[in-house]
Each structure stands twice: as structure tokens, then as C-alpha cells.
C-alpha positions in Angstrom: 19.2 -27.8 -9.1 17.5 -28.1 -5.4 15.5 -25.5 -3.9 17.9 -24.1 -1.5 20.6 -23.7 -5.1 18.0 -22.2 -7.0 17.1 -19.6 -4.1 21.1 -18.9 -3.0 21.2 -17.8 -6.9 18.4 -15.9 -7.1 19.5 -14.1 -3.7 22.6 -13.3 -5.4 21.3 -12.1 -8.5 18.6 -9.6 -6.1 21.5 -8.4 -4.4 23.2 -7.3 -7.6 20.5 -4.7 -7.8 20.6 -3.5 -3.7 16.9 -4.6 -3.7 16.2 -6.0 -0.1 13.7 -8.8 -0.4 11.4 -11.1 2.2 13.4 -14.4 3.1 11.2 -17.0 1.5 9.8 -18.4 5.0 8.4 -15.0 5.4 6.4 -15.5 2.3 2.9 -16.9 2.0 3.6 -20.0 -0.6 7.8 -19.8 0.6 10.5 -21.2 -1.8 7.8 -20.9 -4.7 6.9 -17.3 -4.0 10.5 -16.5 -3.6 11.8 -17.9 -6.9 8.6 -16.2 -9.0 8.9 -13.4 -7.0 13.0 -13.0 -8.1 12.5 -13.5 -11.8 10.2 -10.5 -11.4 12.3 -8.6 -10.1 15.1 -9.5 -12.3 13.0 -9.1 -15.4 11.1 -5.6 -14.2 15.2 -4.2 -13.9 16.1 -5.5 -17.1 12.9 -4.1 -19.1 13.0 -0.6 -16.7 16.2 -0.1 -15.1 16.8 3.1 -13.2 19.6 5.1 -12.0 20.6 6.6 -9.1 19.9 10.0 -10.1 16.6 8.9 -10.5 15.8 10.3 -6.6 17.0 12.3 -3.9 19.7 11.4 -0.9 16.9 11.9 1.4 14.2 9.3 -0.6 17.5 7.3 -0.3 17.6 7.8 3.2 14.0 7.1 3.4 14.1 3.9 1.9 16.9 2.8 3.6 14.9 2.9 6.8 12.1 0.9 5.3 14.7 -1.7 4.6 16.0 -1.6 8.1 12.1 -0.7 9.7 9.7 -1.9 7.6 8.0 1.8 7.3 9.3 5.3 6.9 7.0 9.2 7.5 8.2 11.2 4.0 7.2 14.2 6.5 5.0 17.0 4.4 6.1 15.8 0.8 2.5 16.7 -0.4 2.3 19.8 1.7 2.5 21.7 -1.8 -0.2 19.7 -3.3 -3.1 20.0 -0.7 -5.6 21.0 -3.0 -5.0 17.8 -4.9 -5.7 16.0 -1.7 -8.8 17.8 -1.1 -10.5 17.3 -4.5 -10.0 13.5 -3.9 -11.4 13.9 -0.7 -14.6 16.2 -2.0 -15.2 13.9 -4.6 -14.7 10.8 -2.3 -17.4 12.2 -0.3 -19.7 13.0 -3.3 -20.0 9.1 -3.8 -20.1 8.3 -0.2 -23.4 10.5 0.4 -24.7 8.5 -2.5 -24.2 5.3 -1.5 -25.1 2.7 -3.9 -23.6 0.4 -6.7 -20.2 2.9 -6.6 -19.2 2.2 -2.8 -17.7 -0.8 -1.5 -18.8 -1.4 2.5 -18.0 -3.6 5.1 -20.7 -5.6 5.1 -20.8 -6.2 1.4 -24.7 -6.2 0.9 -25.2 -2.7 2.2 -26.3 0.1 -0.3 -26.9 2.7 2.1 -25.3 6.7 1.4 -22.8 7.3 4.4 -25.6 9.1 6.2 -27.0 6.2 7.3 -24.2 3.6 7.2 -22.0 5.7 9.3 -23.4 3.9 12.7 -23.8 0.0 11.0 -20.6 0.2 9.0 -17.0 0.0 9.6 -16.1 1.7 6.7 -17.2 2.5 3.0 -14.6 2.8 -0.2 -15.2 4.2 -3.4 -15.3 1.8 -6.0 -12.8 1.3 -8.8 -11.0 4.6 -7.6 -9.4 5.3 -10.6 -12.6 5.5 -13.2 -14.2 7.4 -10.2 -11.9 9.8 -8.7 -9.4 10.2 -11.9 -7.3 12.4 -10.1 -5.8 10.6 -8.3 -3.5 9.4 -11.6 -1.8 12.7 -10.9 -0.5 11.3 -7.2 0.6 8.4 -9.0 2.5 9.6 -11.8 3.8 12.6 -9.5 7.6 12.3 -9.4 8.2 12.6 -5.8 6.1 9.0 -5.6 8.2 8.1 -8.7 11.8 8.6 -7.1 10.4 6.5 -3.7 9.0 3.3 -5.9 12.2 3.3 -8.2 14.7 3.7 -4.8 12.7 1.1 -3.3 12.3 -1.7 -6.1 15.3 -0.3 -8.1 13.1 -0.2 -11.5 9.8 1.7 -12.5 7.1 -0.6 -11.0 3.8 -0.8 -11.8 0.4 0.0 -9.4 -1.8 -2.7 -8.1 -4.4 -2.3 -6.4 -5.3 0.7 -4.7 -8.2 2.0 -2.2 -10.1 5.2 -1.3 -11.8 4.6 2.2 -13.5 6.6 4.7 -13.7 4.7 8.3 -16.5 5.5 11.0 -16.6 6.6 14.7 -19.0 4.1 15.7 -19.8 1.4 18.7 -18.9 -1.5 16.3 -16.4 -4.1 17.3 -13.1 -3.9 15.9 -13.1 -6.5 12.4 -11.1 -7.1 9.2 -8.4 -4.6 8.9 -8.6 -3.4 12.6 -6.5 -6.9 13.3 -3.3 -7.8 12.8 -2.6 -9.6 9.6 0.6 -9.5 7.0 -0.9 -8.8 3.1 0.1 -12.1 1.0 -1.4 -10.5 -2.2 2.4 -9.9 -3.2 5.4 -11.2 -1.9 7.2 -7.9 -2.4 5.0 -4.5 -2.6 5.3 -1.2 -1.4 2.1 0.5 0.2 1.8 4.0 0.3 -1.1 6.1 2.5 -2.2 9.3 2.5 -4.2 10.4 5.3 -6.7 13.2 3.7 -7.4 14.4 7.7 -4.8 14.9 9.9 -4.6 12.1 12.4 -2.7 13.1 15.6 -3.2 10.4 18.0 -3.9 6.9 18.6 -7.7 7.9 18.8 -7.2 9.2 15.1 -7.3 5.9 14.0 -3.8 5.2 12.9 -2.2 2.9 10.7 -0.3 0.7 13.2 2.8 -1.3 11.8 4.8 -4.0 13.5 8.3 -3.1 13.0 10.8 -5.6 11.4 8.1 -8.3 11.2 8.6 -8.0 7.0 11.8 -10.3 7.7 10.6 -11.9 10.6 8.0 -14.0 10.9 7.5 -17.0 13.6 7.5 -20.5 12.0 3.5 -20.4 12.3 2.2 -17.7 10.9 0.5 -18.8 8.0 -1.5 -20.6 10.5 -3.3 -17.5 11.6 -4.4 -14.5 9.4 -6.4 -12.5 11.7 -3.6 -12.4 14.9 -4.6 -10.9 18.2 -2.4 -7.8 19.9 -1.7 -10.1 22.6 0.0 -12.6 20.4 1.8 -9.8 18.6 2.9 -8.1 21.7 4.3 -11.4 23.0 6.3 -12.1 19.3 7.7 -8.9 18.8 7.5 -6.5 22.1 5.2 -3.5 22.9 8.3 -1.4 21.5 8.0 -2.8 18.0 4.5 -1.6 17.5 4.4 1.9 16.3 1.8 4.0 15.6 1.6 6.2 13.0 0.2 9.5 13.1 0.4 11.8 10.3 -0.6 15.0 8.9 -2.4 15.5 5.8 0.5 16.1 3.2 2.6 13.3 4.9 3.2 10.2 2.8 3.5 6.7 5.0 5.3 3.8 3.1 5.3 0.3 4.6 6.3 -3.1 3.3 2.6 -4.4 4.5 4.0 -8.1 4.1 4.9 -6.9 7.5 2.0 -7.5 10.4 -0.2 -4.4 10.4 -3.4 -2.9 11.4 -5.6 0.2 10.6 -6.2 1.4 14.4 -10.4 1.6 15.1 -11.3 5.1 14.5 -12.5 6.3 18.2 -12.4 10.1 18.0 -13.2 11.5 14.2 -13.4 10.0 10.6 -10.6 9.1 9.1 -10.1 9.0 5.3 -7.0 7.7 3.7 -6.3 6.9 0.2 -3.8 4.0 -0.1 -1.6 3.0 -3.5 0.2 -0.7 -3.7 3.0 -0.7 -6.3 4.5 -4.1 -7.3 6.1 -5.7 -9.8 4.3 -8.7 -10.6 0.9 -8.7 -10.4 -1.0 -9.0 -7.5 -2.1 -12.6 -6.5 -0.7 -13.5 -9.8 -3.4 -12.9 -11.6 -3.5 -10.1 -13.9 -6.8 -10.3 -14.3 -8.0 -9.6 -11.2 -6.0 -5.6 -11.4 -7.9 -2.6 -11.0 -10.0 0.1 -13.7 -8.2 2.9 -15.1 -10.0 5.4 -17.0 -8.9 7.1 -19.9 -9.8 10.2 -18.4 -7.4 9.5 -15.4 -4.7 9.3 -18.0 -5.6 12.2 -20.0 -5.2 14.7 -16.3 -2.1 12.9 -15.5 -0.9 13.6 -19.2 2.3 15.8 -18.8 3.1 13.6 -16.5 3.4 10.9 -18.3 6.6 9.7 -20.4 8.0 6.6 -22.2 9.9 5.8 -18.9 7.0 5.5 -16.7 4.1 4.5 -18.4 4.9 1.0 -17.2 3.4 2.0 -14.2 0.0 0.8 -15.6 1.1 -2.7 -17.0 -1.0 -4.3 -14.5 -4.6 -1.3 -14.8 -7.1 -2.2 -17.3 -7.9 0.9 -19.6 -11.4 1.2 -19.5 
């Protein structure tokens, strides 16, 4: 069987399930990505199938716009849960003012506590969130993320990688994630941010999302990872680009295969916890997934059931 056979039957069996995938030219390795990436899929429903009284008409709803958009506002879902969101945020800052061996910077051979690094660094992330910051299990494990990853993939996925960083009002250029560029970790994934400050304008810092460009790429993308606004402006239209303010409480969910940026923070610090769920590992390589703690599990405990526990096939349990 060719190629083009062996895709129009994996397309077929996708569409059994209503999951709406990439086409395979708007993946990084194409027919190959889009053939692993379907007997993922395929086996992930089989092994973890879900229903549709698994979520809500209006996750439905939601999800059907990423499909259509690329990106959808769940408007104040965690508006209940604040405190949650400020005990990662207190605790994010705790290892920020210490700098060291447990932050992740932009330039990666700094060591210096936020104090200091605020005017010579972009940014600074906790490292391995999840051994860290354990609470923030109970955000993954919370049902109302649980009915928008099973609307979306149409089975219980699992978490990939994941990131807890704080961005800087500084004079440095924009770099990295402040350009354009599509994620190629994962032909198929689901990002989710939570701002942990309000951001309220383009100042802010927001995330910026090209819309549609998760099913539209042009035929030479892959040439160029980091892509100017010009050239984006010119491939998609200024009305495309949106820019996504938030509140703290709101949840943001993009298909980041997409083109995207993190708008350079010009007003206030912004700090924003972001959660990619897949269903096959990231890169491939299962090896290369993130640190879970068995503390993190023990807080997200009642939580946790036989149904969604596959959510940390791809963590280590350290």
C-alpha cells in the first residue's frame, strides 16, 4: 500500500472518532508523522475511550472552535479555584528569588535569583515543575481540564511536557518564543495556559496565535523555524493574528502546531503556567518526558481514578 492509501485509511479511521487532525504537509516529518501520529490515536481510543457525557455542551462548543480557530478563551473556568493559582504562583516565586540549580533561564548558564536576572534575562522557569510545585497535579487532574482533553482528543490523554515561567519587563530584544514558530514536538497536542496575572492588553505580554495556520501551512515552512511578523502578516493577514488577553482564572487552549508567539512583556511581569497533553509522547521519545513526584500525586489523590490515571503514562515517578 502507497503512501497516499495508507494515509486516506488512516483519515478514515480518525474520522470515525470526530478527532480533527493536521493534514500531513502541515506536519514536521509529513506522511511519516501522520501515519505514527494516527495509530496513536487509534490505539489511545481503543485503550481509553470516552463518551459524550464525559463533558459539557459548552466544552463541546469550546472545542469545536479550536477545530474551526485553532484556539478557544474557556472564560473564568478557574475563577473558583484562585487560591490554587496563587499558591503556584507564591511558590513559583519562592524558587525564582533563589535562583540556582532549580530555575531554568534564557540564557542557560545563568544562576542568578530573579533579583538580579530580571534586567539580563528574558525569562526564568522553575525546573521540573511537577517535583517542585506539586500542586499543580491538582490543575491537571481537575475535571474541568479532563472534559476539554477528552472533547478534544476523544480519549483520556496523557501530559507532556509542561512549564512554569515568569517573563521580564526589560530593554532586551525580542528572542526564542517572542517569534513566530509552530511546536513540532507533537504532531497533534493541545496546549493549555494559565495566566497567574491578569494580562489586559497587548503590553501584558500576550500569547499571540495565528488563526487557522494548524491546517494551513505554506509549502516552505519547515524551511524557517523562527518566522518574522512581516512574513506572517503577508501569509495569513493582520486579521488572523489575535491576541490573547486573559484574566487570571481564564484557561487559553491552542493547537500550538499552529504559528504562535508569547508577545514581549512591555508593561508588568507576566507569569503563566502552561500544560501540553498528547497522546504519544513528545518527540517520540519517552524518555525525554518530564518528573512527577510522588507527592504531586498524593495532593491530587481524590482526584485520581482508574479512568484517568493514564494521564501520567508519559511522567516519570520520581
Amino acid at each position: 500500500m502507497d503512501d497516499r492509501s495508507s494515509q486516506t485509511k488512516a483519515t478514515h479511521a480518525i474520522m470515525n472518532y470526530n478527532i480533527k487532525v493536521p493534514p500531513a504537509n502541515c506536519m514536521k516529518d509529513g506522511d511519516r508523522d501522520y501515519q505514527q501520529i494516527s495509530k496513536f490515536i487509534l490505539s489511545r481510543c481503543f485503550k481509553h475511550p470516552v463518551s459524550e457525557g464525559d463533558w459539557s455542551e459548552d466544552t463541546e462548543k469550546g472545542i469545536d472552535s479550536i477545530y474551526e480557530r485553532g484556539w478557544h478563551k474557556f472564560q473564568g473556568l478557574f475563577n473558583e479555584d484562585l487560591d490554587l493559582l496563587d499558591s503556584i504562583q507564591n511558590k513559583m516565586e519562592k524558587f525564582l528569588d533563589q535562583g540556582g540549580s532549580n530555575c531554568i533561564y534564557h540564557s542557560s548558564s545563568s544562576s542568578l535569583p530573579q533579583n538580579e536576572a530580571r534586567n539580563k534575562e528574558l525569562f526564568m522557569s522553575v525546573k521540573d515543575p511537577l517535583v517542585n510545585v506539586p500542586e499543580i497535579a491538582k490543575i491537571i487532574f481537575d475535571k474541568k481540564i479532563l472534559q476539554i482533553v477528552k472533547c478534544f482528543f476523544k480519549c483520556v490523554p496523557a501530559l507532556g511536557t509542561l512549564n512554569l515561567r515568569k517573563s521580564f519587563v526589560n530593554d532586551l530584544p525580542p528572542d526564542q518564543t517572542n517569534l513566530y514558530h509552530c511546536d513540532n514536538n507533537s504532531p497533534l497536542l493541545l496546549k493549555l495556559f494559565f495566566y497567574l496575572n491578569d494580562v489586559d492588553a497587548i503590553e501584558d505580554g500576550p500569547f499571540n496565535y495565528v488563526e487557522t495556520s494548524a491546517f494551513n501551512k505554506p509549502q516552505n515552512w519547515r524551511d524557517i523555524y523562527r518566522v518574522p511578523d512581516d512574513l506572517i502578516v503577508k501569509g495569513y493577514g493582520e486579521d488572523k493574528i489575535k491576541n490573547l488577553t486573559a484574566k487570571k482564572g481564564d484557561v487559553l487552549a491552542a493547537m500550538t502546531t499552529g504559528y504562535h508567539k508569547g508577545q514581549k512583556v512591555l508593561s508588568k511581569d507576566r507569569s503563566m503556567l502552561t500544560l501540553d497533553f498528547v497522546v504519544a509522547p513528545e518527540d517520540w521519545d519517552a524518555r525525554k518526558q518530564f518528573n512527577i513526584s510522588k507527592d504531586a500525586i498524593m495532593l491530587a489523590k481524590d482526584k485520581i481514578n482508574q479512568s484517568n490515571i493514564c494521564l501520567l503514562d508519559f511522567l516519570h515517578v520520581v
